[in-house]
PyMOL Python script that loads the backbone (N, CA, C, O; Angstrom):
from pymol import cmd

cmd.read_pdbstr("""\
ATOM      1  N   UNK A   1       0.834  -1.167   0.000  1.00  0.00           N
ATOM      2  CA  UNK A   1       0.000   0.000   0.000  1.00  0.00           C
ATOM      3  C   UNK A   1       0.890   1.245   0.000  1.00  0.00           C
ATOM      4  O   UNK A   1       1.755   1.198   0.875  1.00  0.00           O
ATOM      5  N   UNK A   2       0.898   2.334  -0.749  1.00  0.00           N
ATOM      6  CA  UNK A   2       1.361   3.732  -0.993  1.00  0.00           C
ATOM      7  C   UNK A   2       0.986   4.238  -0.069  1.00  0.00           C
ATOM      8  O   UNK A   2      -0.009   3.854   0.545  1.00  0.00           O
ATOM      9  N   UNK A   3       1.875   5.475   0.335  1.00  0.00           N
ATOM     10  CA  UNK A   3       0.653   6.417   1.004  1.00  0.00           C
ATOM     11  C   UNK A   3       1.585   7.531   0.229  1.00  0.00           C
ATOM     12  O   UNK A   3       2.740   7.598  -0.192  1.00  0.00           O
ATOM     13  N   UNK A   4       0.190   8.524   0.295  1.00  0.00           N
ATOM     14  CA  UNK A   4       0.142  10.051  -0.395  1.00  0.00           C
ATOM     15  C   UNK A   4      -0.164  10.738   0.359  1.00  0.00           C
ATOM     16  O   UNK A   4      -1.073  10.468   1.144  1.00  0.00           O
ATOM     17  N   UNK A   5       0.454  11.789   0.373  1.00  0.00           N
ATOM     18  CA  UNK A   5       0.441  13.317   1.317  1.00  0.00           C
ATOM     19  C   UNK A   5       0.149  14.431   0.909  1.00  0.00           C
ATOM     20  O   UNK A   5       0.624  14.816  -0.160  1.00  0.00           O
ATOM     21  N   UNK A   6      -0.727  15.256   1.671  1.00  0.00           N
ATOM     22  CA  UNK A   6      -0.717  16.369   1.102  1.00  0.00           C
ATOM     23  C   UNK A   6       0.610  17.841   1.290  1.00  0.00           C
ATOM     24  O   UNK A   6       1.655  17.785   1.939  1.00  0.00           O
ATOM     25  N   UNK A   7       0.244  18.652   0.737  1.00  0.00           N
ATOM     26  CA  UNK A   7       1.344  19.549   0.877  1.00  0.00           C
ATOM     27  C   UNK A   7       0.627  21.560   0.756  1.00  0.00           C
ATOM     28  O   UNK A   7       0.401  22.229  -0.252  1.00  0.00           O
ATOM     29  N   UNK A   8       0.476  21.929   2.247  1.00  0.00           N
ATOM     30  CA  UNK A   8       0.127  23.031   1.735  1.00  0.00           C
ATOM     31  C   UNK A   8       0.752  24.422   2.690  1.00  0.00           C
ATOM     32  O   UNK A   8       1.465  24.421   3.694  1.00  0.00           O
ATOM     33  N   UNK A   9       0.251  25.370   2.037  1.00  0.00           N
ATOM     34  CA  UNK A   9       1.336  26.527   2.465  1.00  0.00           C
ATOM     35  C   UNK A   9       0.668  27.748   3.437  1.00  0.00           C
ATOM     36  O   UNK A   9      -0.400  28.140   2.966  1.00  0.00           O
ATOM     37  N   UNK A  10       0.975  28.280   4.408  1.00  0.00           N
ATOM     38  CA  UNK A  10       0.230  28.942   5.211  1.00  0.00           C
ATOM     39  C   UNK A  10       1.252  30.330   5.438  1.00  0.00           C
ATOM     40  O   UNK A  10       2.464  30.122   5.475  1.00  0.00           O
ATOM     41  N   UNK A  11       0.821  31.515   5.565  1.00  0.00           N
ATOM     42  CA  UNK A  11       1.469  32.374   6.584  1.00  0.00           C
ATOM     43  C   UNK A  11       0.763  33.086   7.510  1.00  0.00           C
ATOM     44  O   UNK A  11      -0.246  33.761   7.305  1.00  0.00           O
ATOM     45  N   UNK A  12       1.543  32.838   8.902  1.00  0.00           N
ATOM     46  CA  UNK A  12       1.334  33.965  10.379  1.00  0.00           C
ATOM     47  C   UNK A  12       2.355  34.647  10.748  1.00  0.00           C
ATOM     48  O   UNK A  12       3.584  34.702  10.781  1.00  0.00           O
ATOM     49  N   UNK A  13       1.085  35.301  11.096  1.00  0.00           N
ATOM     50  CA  UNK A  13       1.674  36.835  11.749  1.00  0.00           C
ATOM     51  C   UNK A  13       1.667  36.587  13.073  1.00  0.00           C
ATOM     52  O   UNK A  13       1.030  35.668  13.586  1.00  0.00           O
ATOM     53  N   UNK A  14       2.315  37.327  13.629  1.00  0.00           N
ATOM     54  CA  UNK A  14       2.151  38.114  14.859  1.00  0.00           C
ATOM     55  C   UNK A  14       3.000  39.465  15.066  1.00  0.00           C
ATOM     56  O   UNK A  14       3.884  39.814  14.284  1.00  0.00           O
ATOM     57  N   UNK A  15       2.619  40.191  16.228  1.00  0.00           N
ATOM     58  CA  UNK A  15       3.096  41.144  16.476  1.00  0.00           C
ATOM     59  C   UNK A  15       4.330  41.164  17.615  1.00  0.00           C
ATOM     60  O   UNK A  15       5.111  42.089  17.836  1.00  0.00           O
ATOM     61  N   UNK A  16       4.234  39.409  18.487  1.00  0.00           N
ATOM     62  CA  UNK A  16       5.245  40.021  19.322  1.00  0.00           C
ATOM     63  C   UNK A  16       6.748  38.904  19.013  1.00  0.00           C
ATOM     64  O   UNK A  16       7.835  39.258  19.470  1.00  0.00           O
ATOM     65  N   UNK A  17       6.616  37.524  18.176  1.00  0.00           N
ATOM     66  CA  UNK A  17       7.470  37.193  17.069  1.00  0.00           C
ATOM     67  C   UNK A  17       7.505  36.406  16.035  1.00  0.00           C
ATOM     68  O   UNK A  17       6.498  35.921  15.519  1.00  0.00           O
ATOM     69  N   UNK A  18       8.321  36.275  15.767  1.00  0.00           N
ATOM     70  CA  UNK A  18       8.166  35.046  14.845  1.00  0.00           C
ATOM     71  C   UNK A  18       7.778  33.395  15.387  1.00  0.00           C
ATOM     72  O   UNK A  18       6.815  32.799  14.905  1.00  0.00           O
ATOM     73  N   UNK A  19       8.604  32.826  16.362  1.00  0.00           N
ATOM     74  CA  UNK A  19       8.204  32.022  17.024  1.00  0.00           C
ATOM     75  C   UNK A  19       6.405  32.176  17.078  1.00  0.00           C
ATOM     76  O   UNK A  19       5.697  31.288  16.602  1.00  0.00           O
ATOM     77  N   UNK A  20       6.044  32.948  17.477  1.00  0.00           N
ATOM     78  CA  UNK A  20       4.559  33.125  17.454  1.00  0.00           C
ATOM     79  C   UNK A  20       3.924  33.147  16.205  1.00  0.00           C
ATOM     80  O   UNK A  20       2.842  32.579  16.064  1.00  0.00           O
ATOM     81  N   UNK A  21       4.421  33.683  15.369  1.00  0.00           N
ATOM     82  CA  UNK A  21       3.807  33.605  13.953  1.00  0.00           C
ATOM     83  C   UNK A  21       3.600  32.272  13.465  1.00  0.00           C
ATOM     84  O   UNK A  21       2.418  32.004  13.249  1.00  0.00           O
ATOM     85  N   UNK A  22       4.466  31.328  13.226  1.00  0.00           N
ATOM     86  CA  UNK A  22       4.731  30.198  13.500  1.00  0.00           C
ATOM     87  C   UNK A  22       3.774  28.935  13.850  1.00  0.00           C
ATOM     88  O   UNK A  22       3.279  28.011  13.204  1.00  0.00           O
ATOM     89  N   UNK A  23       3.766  29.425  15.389  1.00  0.00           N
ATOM     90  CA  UNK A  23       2.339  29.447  16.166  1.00  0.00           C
ATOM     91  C   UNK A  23       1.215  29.393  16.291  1.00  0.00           C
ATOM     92  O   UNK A  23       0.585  28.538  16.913  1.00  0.00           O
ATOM     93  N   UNK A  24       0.572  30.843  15.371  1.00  0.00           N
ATOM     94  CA  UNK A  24      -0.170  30.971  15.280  1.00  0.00           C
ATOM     95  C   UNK A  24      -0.644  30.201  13.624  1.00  0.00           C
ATOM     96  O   UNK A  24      -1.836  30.010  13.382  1.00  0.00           O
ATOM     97  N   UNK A  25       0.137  29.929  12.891  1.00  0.00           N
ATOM     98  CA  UNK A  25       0.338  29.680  11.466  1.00  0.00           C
ATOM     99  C   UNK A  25      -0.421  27.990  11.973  1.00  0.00           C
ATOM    100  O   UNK A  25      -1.382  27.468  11.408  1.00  0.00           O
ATOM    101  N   UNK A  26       0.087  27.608  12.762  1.00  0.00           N
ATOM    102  CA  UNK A  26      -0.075  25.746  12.875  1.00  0.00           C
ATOM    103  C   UNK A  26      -1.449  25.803  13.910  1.00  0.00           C
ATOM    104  O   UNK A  26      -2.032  24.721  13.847  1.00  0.00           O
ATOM    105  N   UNK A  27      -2.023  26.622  14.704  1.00  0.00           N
ATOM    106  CA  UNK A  27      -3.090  26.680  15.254  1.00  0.00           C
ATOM    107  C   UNK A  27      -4.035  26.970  14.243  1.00  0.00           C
ATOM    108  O   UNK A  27      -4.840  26.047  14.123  1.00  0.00           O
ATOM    109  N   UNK A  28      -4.239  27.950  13.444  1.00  0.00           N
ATOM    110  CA  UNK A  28      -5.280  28.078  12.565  1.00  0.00           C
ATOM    111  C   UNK A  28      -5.560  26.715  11.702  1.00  0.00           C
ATOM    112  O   UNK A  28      -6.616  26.095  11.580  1.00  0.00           O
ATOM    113  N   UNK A  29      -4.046  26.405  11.045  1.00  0.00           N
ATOM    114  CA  UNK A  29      -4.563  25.056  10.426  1.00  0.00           C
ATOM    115  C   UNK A  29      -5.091  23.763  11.048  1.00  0.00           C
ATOM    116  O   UNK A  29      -5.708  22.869  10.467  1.00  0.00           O
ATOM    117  N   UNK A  30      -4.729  23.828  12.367  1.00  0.00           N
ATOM    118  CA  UNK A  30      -5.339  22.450  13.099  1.00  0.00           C
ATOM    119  C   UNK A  30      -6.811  22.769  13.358  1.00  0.00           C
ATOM    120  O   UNK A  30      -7.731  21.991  13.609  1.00  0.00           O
ATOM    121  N   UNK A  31      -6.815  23.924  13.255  1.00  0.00           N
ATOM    122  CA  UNK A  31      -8.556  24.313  13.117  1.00  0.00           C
ATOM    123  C   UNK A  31      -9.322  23.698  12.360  1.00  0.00           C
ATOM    124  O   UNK A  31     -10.371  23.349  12.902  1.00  0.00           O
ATOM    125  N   UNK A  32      -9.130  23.265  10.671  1.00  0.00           N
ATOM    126  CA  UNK A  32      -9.940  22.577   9.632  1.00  0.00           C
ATOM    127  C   UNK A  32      -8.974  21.906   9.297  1.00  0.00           C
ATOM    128  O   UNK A  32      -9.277  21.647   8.132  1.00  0.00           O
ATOM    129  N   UNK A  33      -7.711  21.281   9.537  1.00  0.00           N
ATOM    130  CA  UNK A  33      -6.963  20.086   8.792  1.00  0.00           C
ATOM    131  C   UNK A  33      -7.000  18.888   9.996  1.00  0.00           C
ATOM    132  O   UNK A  33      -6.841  19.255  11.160  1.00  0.00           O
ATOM    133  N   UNK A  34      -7.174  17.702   9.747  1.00  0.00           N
ATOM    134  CA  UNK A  34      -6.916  16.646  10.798  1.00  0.00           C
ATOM    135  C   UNK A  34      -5.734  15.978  10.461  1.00  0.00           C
ATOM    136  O   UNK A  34      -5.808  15.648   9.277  1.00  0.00           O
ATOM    137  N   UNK A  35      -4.584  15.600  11.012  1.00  0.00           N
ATOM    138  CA  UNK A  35      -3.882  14.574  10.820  1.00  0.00           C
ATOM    139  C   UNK A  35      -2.210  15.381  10.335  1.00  0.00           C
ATOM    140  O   UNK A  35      -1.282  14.934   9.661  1.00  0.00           O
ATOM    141  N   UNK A  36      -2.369  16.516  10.929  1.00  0.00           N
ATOM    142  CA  UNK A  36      -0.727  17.003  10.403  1.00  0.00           C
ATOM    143  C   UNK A  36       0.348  16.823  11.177  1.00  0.00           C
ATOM    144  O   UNK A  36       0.481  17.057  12.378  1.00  0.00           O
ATOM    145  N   UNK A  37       1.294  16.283  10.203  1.00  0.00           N
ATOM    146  CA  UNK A  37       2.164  15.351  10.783  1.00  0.00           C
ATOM    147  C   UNK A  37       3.999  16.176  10.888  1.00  0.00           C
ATOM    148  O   UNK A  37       5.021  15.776  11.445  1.00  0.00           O
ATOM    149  N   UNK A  38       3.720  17.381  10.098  1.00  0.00           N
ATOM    150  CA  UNK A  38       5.431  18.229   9.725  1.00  0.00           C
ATOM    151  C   UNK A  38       4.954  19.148   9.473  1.00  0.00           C
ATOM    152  O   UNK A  38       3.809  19.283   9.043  1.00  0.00           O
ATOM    153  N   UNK A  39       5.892  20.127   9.731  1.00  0.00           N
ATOM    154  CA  UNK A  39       5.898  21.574   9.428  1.00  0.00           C
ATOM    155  C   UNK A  39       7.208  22.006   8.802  1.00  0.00           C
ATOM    156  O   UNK A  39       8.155  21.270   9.079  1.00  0.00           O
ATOM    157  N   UNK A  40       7.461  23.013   8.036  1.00  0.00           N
ATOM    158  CA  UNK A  40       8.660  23.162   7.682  1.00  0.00           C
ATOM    159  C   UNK A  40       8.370  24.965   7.704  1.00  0.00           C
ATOM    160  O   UNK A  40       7.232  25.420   7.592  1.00  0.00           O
ATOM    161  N   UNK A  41       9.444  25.730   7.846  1.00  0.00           N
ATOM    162  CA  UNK A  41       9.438  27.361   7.566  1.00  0.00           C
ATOM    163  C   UNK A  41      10.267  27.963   6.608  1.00  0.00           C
ATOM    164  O   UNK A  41      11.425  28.309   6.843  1.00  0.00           O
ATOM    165  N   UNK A  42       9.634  28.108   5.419  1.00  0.00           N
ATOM    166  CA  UNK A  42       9.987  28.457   4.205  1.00  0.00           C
ATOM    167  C   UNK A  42      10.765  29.825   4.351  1.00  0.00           C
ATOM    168  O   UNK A  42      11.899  29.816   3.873  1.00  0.00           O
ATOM    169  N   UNK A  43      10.357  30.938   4.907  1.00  0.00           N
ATOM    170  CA  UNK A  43      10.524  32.485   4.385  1.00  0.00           C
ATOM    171  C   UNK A  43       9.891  33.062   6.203  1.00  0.00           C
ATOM    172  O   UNK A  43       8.959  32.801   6.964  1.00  0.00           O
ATOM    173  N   UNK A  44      11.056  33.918   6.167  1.00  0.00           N
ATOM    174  CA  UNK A  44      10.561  35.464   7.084  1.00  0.00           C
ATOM    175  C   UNK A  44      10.606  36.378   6.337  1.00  0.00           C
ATOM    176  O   UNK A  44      11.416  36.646   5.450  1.00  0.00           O
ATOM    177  N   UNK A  45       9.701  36.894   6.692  1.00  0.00           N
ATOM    178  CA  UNK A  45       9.394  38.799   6.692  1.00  0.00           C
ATOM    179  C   UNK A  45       8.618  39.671   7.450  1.00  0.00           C
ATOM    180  O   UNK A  45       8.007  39.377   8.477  1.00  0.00           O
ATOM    181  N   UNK A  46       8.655  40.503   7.031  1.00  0.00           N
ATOM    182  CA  UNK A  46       7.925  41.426   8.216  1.00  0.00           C
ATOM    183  C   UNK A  46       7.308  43.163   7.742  1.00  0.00           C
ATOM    184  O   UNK A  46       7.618  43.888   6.797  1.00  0.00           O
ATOM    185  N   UNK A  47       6.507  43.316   8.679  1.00  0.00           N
ATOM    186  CA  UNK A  47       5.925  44.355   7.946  1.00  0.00           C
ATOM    187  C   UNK A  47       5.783  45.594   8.980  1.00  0.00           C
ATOM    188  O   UNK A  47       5.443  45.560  10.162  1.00  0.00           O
ATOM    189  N   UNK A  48       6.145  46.694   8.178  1.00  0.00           N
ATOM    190  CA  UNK A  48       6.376  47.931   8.995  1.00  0.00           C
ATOM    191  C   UNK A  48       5.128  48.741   9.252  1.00  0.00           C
ATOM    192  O   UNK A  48       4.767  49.335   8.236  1.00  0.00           O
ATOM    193  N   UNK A  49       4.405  48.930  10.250  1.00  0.00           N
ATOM    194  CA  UNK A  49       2.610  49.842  10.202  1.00  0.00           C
ATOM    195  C   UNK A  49       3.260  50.982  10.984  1.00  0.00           C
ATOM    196  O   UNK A  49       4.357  51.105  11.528  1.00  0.00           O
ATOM    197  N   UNK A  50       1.909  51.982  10.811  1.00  0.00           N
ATOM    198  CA  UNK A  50       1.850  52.723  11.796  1.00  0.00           C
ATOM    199  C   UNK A  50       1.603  52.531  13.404  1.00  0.00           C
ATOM    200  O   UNK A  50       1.707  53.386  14.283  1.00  0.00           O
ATOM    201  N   UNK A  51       1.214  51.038  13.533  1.00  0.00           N
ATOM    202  CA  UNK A  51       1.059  50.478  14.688  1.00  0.00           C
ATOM    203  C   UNK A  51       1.586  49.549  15.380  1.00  0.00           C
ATOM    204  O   UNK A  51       1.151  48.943  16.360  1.00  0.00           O
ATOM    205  N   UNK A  52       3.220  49.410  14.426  1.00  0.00           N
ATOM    206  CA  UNK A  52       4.160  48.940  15.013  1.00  0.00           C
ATOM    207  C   UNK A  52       4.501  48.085  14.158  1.00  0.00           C
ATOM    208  O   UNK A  52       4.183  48.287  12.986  1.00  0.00           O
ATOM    209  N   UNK A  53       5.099  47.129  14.449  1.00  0.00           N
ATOM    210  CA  UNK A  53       5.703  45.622  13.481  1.00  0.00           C
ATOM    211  C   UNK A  53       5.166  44.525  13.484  1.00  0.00           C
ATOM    212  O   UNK A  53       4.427  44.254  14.430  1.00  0.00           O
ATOM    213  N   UNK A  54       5.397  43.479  12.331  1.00  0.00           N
ATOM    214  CA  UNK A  54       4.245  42.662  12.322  1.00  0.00           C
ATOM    215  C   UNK A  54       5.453  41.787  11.944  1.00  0.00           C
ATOM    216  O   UNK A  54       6.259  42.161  11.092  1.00  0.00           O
ATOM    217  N   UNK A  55       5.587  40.377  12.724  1.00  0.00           N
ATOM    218  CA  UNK A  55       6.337  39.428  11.806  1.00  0.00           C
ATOM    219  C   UNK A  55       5.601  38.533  11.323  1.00  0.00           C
ATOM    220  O   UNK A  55       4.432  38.509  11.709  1.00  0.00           O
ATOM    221  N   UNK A  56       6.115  37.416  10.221  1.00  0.00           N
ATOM    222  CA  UNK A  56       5.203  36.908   9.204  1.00  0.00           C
ATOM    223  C   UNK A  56       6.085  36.101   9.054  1.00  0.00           C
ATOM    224  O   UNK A  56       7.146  36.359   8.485  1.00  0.00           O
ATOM    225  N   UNK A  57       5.754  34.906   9.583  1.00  0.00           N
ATOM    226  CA  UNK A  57       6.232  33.258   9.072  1.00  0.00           C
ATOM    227  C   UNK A  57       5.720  32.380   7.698  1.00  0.00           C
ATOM    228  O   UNK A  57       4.539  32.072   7.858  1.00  0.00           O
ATOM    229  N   UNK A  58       6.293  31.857   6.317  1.00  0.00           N
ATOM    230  CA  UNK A  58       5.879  31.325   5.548  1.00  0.00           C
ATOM    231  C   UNK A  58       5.825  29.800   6.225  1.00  0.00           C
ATOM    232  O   UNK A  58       6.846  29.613   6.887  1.00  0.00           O
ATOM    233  N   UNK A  59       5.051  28.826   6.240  1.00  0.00           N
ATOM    234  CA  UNK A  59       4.961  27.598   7.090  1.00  0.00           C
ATOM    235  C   UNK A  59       4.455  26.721   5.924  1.00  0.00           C
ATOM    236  O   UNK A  59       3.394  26.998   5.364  1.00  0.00           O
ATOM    237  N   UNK A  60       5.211  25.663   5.556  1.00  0.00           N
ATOM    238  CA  UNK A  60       4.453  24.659   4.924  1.00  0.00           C
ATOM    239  C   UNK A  60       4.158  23.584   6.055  1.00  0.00           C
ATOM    240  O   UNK A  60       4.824  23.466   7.084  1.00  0.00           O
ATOM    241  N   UNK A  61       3.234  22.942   5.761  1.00  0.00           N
ATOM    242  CA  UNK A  61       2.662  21.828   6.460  1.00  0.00           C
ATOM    243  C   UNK A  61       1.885  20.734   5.656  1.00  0.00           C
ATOM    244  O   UNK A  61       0.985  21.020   4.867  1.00  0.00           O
ATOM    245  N   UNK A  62       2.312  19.431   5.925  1.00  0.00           N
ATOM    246  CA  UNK A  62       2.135  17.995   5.384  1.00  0.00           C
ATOM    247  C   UNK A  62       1.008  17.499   6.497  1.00  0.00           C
ATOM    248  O   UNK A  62       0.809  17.870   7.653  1.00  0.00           O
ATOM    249  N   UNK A  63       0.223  16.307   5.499  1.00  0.00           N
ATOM    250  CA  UNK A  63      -0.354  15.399   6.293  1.00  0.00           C
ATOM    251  C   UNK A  63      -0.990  14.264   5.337  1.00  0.00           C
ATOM    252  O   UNK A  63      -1.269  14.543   4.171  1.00  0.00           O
ATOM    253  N   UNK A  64      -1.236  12.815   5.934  1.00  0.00           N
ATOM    254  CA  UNK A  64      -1.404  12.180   5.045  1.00  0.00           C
ATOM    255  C   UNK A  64      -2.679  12.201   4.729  1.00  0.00           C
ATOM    256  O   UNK A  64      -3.517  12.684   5.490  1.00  0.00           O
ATOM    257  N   UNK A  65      -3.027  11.580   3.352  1.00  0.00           N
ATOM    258  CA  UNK A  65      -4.064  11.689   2.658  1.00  0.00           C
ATOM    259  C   UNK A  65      -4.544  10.046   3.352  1.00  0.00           C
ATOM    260  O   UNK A  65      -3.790   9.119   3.648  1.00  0.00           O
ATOM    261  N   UNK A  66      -5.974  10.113   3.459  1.00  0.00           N
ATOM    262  CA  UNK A  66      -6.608   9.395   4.219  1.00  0.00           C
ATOM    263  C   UNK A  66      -7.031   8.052   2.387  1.00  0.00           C
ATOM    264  O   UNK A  66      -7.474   8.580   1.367  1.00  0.00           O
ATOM    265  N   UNK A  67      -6.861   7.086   2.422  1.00  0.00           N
ATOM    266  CA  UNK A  67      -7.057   5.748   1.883  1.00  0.00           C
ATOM    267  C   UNK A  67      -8.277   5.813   1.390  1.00  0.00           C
ATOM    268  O   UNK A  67      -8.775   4.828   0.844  1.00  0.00           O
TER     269      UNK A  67
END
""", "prot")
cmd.dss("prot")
cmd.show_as("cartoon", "prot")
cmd.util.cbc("prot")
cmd.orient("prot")
């Protein structure tokens, strides 16, 4: 038997870091994905407001495809 995975791409923010962005990036998706098994962090950046700084984690995340 094969198994197949999916593969998809998320970014979070936060305001106080990246670690949190991160964070917050893998909480939203456990919200509507079941079964994620890796994370990987593609890209930082960050964004300059009038209301301060925003960091921004690129997060891929895997999980297997159900049979």
């Amino acid at each position: 038997m094969s198994k197949t995975y999916k593969l998809i791409e998320v970014v979070g923010c936060s305001t106080q870091s990246y670690e949190e962005a991160i964070n917050n990036a893998i909480a939203e998706a456990k919200k509507s994905l079941s079964g994620l098994m890796w994370f990987e962090v593609t890209e930082f950046r960050g964004a300059i407001t009038d209301k301060g700084t925003e960091f921004q984690a690129t997060v891929k995340m895997g999980f297997r495809l159900k049979d």
